[in-house]
MDTraj code that builds the backbone (N, CA, C; nanometers):
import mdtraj as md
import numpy as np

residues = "UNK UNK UNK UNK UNK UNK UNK UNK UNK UNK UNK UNK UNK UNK UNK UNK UNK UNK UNK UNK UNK UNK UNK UNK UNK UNK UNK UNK UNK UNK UNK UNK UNK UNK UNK UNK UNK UNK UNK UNK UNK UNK UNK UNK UNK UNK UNK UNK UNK UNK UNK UNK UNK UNK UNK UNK UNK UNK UNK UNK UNK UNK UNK UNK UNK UNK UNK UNK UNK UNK UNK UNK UNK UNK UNK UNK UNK UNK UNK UNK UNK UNK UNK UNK UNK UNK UNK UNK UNK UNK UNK UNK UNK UNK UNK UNK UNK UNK UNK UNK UNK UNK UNK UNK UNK UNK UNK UNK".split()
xyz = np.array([
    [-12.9427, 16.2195, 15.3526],
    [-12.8405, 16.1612, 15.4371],
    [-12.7669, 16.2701, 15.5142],
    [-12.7417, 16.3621, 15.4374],
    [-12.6518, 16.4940, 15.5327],
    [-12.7660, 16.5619, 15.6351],
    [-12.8442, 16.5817, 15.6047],
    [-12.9362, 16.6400, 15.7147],
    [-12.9713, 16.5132, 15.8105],
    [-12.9585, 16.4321, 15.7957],
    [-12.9874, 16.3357, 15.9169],
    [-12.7997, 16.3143, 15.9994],
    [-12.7189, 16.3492, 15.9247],
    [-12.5840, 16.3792, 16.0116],
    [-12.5265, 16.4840, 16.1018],
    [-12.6524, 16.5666, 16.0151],
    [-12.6557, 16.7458, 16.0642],
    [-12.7196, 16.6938, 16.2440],
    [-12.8496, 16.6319, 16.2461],
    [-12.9487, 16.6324, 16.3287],
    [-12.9160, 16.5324, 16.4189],
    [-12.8005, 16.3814, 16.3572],
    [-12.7229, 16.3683, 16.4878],
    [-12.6191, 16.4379, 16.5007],
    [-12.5435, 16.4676, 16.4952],
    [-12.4711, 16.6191, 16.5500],
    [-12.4929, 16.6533, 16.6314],
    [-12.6153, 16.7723, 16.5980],
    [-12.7015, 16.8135, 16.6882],
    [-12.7069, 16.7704, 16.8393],
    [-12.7803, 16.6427, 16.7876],
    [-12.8240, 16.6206, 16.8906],
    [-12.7585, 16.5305, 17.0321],
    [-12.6570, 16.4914, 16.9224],
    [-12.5448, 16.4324, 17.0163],
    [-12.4504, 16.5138, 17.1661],
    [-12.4631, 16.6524, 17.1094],
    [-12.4037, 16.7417, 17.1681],
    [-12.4788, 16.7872, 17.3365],
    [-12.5840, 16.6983, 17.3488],
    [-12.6496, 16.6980, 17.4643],
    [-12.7180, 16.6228, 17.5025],
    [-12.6381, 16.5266, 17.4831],
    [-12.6916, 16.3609, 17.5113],
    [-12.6633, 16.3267, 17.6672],
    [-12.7321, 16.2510, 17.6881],
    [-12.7714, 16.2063, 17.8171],
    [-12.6888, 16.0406, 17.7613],
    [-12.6329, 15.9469, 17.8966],
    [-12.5876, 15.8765, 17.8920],
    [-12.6159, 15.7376, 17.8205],
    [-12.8005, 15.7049, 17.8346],
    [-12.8611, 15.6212, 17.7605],
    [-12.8859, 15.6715, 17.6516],
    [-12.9078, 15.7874, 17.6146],
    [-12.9206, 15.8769, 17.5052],
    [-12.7963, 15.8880, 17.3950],
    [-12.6812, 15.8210, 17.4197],
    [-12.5792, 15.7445, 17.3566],
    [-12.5617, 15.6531, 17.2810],
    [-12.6538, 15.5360, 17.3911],
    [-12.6453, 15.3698, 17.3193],
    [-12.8201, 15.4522, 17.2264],
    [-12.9192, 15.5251, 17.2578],
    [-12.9836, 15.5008, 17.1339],
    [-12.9255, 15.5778, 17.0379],
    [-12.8656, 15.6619, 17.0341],
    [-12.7816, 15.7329, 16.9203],
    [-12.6990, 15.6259, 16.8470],
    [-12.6113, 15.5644, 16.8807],
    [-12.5517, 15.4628, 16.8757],
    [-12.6058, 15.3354, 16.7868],
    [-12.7363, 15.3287, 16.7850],
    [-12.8235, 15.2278, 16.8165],
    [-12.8826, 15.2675, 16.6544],
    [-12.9713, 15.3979, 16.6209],
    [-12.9717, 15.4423, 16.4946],
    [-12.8892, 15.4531, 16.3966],
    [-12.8161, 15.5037, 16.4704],
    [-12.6603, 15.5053, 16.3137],
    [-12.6124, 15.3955, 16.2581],
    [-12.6458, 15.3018, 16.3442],
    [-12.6092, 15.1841, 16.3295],
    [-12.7383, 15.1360, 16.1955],
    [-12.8530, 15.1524, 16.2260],
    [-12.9462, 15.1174, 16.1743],
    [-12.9530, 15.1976, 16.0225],
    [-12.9140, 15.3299, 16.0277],
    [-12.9162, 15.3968, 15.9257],
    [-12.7968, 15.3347, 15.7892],
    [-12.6959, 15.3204, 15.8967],
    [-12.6002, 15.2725, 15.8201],
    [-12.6034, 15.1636, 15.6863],
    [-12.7047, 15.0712, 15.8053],
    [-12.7851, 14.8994, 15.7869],
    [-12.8428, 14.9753, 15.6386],
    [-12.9768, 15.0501, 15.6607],
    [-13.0527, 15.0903, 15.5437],
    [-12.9566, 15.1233, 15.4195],
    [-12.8604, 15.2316, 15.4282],
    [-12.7825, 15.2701, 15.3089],
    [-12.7512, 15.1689, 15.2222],
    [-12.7062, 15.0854, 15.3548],
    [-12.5805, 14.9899, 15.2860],
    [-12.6736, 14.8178, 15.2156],
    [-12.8251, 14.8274, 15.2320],
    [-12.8628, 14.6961, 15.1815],
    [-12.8474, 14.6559, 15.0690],
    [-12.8231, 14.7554, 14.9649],
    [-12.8277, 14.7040, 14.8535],
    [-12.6858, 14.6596, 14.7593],
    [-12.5845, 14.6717, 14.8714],
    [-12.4938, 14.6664, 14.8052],
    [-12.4198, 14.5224, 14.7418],
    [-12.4928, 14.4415, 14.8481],
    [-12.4355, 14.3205, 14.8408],
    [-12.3891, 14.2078, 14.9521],
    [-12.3265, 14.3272, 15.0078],
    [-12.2370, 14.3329, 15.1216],
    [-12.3137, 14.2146, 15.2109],
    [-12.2345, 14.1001, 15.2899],
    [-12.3188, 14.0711, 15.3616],
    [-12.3444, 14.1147, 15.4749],
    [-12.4392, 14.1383, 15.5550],
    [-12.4333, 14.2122, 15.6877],
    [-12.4971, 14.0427, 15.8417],
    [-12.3967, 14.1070, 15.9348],
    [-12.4041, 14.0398, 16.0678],
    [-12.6005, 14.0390, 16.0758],
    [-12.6746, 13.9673, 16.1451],
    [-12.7980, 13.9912, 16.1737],
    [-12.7676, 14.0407, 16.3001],
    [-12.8972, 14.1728, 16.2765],
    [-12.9173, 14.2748, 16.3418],
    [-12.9634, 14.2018, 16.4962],
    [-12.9073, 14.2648, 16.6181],
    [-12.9912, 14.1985, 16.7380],
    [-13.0268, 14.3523, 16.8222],
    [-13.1508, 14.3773, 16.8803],
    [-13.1993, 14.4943, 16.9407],
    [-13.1051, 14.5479, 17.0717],
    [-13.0919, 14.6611, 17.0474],
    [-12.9679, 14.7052, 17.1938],
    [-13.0911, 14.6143, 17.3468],
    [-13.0337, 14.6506, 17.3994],
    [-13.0855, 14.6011, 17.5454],
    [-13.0610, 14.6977, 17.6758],
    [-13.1309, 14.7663, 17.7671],
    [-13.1721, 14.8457, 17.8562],
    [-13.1013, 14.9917, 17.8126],
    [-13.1611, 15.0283, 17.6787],
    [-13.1345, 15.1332, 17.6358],
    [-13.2364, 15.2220, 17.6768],
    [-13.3785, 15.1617, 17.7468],
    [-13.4696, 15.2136, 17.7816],
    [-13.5753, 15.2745, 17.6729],
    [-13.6730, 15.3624, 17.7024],
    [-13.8018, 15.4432, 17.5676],
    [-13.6689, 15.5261, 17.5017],
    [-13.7194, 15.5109, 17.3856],
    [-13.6818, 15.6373, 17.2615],
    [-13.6756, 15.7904, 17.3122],
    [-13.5580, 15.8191, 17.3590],
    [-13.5987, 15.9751, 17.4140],
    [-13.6799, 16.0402, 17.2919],
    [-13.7612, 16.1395, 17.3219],
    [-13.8903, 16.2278, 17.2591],
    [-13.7963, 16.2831, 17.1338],
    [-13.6534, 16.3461, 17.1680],
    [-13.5962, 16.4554, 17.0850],
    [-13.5377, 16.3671, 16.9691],
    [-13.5104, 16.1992, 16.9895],
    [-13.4130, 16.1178, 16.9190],
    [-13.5825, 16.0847, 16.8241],
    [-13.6636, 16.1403, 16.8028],
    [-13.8134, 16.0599, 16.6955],
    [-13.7790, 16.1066, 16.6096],
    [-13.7301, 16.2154, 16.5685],
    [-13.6822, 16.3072, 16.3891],
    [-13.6442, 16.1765, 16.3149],
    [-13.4857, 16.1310, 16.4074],
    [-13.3877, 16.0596, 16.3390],
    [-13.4500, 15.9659, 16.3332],
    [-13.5263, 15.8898, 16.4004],
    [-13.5623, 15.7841, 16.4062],
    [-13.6483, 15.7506, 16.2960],
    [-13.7395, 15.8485, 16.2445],
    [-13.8123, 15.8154, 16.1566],
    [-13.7489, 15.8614, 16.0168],
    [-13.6786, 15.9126, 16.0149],
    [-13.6102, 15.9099, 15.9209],
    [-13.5285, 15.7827, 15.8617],
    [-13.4924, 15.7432, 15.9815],
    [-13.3904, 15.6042, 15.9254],
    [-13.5262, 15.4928, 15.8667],
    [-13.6249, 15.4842, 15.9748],
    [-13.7294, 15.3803, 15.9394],
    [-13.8142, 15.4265, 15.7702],
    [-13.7974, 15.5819, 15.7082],
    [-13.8171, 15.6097, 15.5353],
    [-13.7102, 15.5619, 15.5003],
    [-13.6149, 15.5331, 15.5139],
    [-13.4992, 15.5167, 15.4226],
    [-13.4693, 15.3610, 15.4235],
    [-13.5581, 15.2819, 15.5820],
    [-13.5454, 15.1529, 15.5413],
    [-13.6607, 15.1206, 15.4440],
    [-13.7502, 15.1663, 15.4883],
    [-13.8957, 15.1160, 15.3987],
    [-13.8239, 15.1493, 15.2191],
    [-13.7161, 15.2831, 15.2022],
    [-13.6656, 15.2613, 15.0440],
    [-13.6160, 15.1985, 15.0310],
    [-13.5241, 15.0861, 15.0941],
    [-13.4173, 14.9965, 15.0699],
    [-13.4813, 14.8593, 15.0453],
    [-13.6141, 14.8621, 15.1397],
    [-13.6878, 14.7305, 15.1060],
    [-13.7495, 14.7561, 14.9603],
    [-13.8111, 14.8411, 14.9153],
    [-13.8723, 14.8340, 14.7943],
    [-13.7802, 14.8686, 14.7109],
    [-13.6691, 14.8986, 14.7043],
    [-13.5527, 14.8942, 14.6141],
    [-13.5182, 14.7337, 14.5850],
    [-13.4903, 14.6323, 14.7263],
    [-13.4374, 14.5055, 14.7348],
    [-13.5698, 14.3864, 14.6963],
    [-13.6916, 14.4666, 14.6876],
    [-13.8103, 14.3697, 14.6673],
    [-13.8082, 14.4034, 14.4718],
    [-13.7604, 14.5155, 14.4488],
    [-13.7462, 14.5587, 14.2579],
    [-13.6597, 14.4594, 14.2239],
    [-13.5284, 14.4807, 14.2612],
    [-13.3918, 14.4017, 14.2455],
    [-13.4339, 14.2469, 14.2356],
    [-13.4870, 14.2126, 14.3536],
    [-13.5567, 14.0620, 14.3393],
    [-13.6126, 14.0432, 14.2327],
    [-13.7336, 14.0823, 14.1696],
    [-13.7805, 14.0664, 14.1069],
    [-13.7628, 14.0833, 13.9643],
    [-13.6538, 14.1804, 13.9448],
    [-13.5860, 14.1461, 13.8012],
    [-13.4762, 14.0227, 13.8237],
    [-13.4058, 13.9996, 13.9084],
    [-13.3358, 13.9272, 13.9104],
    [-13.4252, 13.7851, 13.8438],
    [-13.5520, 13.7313, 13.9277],
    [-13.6572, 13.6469, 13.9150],
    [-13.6711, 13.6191, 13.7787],
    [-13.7008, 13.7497, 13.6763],
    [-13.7366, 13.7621, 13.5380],
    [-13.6625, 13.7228, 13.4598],
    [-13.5182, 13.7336, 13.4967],
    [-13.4131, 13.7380, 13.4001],
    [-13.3260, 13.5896, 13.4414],
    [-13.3950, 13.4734, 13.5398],
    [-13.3546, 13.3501, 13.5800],
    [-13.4134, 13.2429, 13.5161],
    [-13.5777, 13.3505, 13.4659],
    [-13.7008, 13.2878, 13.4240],
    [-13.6323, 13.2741, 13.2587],
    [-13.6173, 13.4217, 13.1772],
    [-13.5330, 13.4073, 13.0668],
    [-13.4035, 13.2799, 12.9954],
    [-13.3104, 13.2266, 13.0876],
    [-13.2125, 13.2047, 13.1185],
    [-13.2749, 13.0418, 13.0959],
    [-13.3520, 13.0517, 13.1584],
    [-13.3780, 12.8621, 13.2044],
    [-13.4487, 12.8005, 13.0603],
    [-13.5739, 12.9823, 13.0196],
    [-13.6096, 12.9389, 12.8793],
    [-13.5325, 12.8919, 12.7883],
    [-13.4456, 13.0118, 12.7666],
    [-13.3218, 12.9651, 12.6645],
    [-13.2940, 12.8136, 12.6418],
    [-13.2927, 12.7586, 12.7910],
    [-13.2590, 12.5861, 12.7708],
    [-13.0666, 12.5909, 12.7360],
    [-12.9973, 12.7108, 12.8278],
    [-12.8918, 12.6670, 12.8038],
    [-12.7539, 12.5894, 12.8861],
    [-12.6998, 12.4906, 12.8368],
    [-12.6751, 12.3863, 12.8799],
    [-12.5248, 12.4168, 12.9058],
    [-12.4340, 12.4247, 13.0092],
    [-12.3013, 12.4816, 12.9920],
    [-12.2456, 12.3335, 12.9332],
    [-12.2669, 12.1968, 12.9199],
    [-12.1659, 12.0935, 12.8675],
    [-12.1855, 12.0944, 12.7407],
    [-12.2601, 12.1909, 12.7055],
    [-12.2840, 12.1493, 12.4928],
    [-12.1546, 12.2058, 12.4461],
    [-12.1464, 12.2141, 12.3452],
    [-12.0639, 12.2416, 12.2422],
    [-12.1584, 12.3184, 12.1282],
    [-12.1006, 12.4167, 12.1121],
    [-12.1899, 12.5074, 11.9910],
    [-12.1102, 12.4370, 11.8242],
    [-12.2267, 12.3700, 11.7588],
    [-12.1732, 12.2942, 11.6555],
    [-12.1157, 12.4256, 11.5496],
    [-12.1783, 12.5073, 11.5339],
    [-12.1116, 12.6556, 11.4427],
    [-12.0797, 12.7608, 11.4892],
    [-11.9946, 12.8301, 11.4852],
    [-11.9551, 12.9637, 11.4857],
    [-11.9841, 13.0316, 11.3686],
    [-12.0726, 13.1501, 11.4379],
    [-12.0637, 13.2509, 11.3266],
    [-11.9139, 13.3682, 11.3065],
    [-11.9389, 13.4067, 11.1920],
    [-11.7912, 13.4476, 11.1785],
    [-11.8157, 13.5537, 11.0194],
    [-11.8037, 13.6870, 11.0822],
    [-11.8542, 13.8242, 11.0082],
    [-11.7381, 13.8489, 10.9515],
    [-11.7164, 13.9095, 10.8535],
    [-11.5929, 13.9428, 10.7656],
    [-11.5335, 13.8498, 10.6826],
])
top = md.Topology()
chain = top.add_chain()
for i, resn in enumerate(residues, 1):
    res = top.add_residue(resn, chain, resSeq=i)
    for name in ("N", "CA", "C"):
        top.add_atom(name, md.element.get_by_symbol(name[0]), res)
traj = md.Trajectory(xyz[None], top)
């Protein structure tokens, strides 16, 4: 994460005017990746518009953010799937929130 803050930095410092909204445009996206797993709900994403081609120098960052989404998906596809396991558990049990537990156990 710090070397991709280092490299917009960088590269911000000689940005060209459309070269803004895609700067703009990644951080945004990077942000998106960090933050999927938190919970949080997020706005759906909509693509900037006449931001024009990917300048050549903005591909580092770019592919960087697109590894860090591909970790957030297979982090959020794990998460799913225990979640799945442990719904599957739950339903086995057969437990009923209107029962009444006829005994309490009671140690000492």
């Amino acid at each position: 994460m710090r070397d991709r803050l280092v490299l917009a930095k960088a590269i911000a410092e000689d940005l060209m005017p459309p070269e803004v909204g895609w700067l703009d445009t990644l951080n945004t996206l990077a942000e998106r990746a960090r933050t999927a797993g938190t919970g949080d709900l997020q706005e759906p994403w909509t693509p900037p518009t006449n931001e024009g081609p990917l300048p050549a120098h903005l591909l580092p960052l770019a592919q960087s953010i697109l590894h860090a989404q591909a970790r957030a998906i297979v982090a959020l596809q794990q998460e799913m799937s225990e979640l799945r396991t442990r719904d599957k558990v739950v339903r086995a049990a057969g437990y009923d929130a209107g029962s009444v537990p006829a005994y309490v156990d009671h140690v000492g």
